[in-house]
Backbone as a ProteinNet text record, in pm:
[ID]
protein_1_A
[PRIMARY]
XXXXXXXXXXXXXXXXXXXXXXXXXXXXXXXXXXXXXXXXXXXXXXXXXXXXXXXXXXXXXXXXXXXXXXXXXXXXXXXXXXXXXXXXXXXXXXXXXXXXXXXXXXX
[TERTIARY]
1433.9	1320.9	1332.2	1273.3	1268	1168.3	1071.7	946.9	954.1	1091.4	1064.5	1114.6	1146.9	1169	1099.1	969.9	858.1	760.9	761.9	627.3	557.2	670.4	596.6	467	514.5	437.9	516.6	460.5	520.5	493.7	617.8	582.6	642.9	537.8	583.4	736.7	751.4	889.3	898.9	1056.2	1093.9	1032.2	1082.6	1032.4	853.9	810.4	670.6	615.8	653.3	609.7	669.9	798.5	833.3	780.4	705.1	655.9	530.5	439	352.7	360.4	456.5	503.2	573.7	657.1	801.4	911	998.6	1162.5	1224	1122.5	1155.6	1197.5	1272.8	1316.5	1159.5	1062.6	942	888	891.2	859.1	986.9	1104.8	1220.9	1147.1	1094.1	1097	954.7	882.4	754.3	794.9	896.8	931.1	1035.9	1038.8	1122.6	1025.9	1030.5	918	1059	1018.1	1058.2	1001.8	1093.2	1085.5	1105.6	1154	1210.6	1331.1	1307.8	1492	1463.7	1349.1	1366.6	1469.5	1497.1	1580.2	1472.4	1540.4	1488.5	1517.7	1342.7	1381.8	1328.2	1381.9	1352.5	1350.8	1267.6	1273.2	1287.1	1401.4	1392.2	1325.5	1294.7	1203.1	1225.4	1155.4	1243.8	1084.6	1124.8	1023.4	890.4	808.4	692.9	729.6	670.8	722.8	749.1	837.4	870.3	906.3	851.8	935	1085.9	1156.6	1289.6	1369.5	1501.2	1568.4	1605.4	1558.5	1574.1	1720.8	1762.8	1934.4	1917.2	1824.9	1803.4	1712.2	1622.9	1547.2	1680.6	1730.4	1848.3	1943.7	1950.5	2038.2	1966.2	1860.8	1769	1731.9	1747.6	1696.2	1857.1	1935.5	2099.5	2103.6	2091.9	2098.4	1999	1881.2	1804.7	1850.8	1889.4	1909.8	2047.1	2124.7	2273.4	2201.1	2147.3	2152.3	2052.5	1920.2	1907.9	1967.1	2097.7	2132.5	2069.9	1967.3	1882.5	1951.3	2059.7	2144	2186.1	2248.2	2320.2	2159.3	2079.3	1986.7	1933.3	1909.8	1883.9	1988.3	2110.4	2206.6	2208.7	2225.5	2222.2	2413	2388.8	2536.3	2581.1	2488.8	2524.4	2407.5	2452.4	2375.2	2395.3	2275.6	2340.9	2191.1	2249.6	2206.2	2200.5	2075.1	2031	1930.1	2046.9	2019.4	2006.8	1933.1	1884.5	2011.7	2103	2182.2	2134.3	2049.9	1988.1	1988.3	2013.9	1974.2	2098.4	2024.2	2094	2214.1	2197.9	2237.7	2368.5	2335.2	2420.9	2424.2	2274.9	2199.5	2317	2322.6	2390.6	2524.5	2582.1	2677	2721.3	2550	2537.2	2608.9	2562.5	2610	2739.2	2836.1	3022.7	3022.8	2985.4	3013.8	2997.2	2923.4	2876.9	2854.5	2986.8	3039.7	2975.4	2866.9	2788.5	2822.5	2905.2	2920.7	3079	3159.3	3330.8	3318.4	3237.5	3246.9	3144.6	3118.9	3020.9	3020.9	2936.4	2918	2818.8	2889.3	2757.1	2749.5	2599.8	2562	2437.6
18415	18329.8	18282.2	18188.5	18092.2	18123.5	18242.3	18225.7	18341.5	18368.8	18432.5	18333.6	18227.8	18093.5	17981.5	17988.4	17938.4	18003.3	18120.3	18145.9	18238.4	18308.1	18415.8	18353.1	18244.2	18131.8	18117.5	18125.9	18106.1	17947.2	17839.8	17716.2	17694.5	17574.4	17565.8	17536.7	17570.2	17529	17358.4	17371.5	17235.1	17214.8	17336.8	17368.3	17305.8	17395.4	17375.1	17217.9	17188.1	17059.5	16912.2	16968.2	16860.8	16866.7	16967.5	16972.1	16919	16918.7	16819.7	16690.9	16645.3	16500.5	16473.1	16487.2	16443.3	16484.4	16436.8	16463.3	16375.9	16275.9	16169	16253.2	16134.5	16158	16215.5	16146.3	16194.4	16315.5	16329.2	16527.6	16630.6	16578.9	16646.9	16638.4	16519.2	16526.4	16630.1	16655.5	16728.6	16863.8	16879.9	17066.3	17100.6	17000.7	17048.2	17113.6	17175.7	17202.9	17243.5	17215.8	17270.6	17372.1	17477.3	17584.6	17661.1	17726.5	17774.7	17732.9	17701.6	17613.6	17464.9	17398.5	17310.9	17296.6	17420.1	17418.1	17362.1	17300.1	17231.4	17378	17381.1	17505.8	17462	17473.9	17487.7	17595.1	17624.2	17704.4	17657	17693.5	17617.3	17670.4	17784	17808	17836	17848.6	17833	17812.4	17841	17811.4	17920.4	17883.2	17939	18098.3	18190.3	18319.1	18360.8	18395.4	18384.2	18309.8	18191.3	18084.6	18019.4	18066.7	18036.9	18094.4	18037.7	18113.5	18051.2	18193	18147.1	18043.1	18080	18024.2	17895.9	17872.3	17700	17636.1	17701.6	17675.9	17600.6	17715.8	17691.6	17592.5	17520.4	17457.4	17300.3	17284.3	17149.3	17125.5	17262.6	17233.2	17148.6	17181.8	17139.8	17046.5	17012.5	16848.9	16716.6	16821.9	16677.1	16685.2	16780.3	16781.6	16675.8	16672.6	16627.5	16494.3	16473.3	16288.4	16204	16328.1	16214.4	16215.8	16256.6	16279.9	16310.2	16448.1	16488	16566.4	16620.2	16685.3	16573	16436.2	16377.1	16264	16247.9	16166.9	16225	16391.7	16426.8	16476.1	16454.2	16481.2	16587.3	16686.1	16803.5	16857.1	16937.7	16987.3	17124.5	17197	17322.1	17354.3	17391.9	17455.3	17563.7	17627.8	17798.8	17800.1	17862.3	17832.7	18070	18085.4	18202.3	18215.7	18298.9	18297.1	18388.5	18421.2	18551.9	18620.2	18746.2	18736.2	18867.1	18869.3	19002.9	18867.3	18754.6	18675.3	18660.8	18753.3	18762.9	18629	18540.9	18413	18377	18428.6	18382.4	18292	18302.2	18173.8	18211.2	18319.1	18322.6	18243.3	18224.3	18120.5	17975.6	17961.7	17789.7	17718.3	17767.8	17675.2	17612.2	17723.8	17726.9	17668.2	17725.9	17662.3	17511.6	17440.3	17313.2	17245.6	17301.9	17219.2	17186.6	17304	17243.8	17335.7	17465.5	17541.2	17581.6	17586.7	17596	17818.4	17816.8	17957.4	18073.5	18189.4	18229.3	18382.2	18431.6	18574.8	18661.8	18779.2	18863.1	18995.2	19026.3	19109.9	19200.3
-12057	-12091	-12235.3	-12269.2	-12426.3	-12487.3	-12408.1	-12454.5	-12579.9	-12625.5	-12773.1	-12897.8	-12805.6	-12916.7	-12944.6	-12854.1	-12866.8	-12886.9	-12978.6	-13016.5	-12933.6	-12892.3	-12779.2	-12645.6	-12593.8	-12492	-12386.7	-12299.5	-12203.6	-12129.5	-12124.7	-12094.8	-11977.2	-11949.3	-11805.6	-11738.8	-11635.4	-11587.7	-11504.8	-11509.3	-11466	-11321.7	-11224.5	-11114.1	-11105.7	-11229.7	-11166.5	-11203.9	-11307.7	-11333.7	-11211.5	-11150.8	-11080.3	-10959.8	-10878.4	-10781.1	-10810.8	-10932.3	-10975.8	-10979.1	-11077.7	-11068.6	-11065.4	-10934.9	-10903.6	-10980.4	-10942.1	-11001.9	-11053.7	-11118.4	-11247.2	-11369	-11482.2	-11623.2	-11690.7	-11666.7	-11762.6	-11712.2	-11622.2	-11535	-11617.1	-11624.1	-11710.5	-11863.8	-11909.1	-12050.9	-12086.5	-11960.1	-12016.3	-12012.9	-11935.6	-11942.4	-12112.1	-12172.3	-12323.4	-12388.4	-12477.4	-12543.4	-12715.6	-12817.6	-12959.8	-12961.2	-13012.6	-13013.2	-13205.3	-13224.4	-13353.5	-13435.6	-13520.8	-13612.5	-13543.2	-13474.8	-13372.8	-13274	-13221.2	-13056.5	-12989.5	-12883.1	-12764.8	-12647.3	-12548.7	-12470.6	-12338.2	-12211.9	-12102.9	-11997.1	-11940.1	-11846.9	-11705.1	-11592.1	-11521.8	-11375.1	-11386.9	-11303.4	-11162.9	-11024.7	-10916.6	-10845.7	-10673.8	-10591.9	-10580.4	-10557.5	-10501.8	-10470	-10544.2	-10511.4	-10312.5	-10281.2	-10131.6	-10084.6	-10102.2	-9992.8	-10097.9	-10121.5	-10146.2	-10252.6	-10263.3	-10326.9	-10493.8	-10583.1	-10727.4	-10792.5	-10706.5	-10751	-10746.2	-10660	-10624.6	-10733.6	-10780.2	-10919.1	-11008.8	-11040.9	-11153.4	-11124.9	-11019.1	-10961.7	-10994.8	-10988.2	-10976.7	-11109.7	-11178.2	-11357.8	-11330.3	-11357.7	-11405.5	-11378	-11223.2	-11186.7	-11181.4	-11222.3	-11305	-11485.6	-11572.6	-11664.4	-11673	-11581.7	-11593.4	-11534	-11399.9	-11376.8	-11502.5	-11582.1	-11620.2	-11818.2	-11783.2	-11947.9	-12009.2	-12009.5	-12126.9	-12210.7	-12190.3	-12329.5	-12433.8	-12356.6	-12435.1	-12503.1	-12440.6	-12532.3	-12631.9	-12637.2	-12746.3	-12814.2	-12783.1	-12921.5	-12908	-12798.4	-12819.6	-12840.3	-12938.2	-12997.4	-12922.9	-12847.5	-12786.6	-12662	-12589.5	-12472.2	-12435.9	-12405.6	-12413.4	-12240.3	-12143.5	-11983.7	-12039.3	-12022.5	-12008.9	-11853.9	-11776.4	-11617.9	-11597	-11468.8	-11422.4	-11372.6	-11383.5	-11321.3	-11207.8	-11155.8	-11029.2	-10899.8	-10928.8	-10837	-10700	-10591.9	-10435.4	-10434.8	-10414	-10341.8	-10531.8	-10592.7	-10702.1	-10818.9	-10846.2	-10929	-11074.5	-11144.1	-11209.3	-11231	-11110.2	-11129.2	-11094.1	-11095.3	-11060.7	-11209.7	-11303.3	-11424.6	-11443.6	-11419.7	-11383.9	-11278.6	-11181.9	-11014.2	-11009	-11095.7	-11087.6	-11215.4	-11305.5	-11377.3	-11504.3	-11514.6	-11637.8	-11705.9	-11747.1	-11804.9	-11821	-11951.5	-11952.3	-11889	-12031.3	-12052.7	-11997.8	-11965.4	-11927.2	-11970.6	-12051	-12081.7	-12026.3	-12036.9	-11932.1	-12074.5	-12066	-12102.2	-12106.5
[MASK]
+++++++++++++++++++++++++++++++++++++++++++++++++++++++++++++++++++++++++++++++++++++++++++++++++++++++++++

């Protein structure tokens, strides 16, 4: 979670905001929030507790983050993808698996 880089807050996720208002660029731009040093932080959240699988959360942050270029419009110089890794189905390695990640550390 980001929420020790925002101020100990917990903000909403991509997940939850896009099931609000769709899976447009401006539903992506409301889940950023500035955080500390001004990092940019997202949480990407997943489905409705029970009905589905977290891996798929992490999977829909990435590919709305990647179609609608929100790394590269804000100039972002580093991305650091902090994933659940207890997740059954393998959410942990959506980032690599799908190309949005070279390197990957576990600890």
């Amino acid at each position: 979670s980001v929420n020790t880089l925002v101020g100990g807050n917990f903000i909403p996720t991509i997940s939850d905001i896009v099931r609000k208002y769709g899976p447009s660029k401006e539903a992506v731009e409301k889940a950023i929030y500035k955080g500390f040093n001004d990092i940019l932080c997202i949480e990407s959240g997943g489905p409705i507790p029970g009905q589905g699988c977290a891996g798929r959360g992490v999977l829909v942050a990435l590919e709305l983050t990647g179609k609608y270029k929100i790394f590269e419009q804000h100039e972002t110089e580093f991305v650091l993808y902090d994933v659940l890794g207890d997740i059954v189905c393998g959410g942990f390695a959506q980032p690599i698996r799908h190309g949005y990640a070279q390197e990957v550390y576990i600890a």
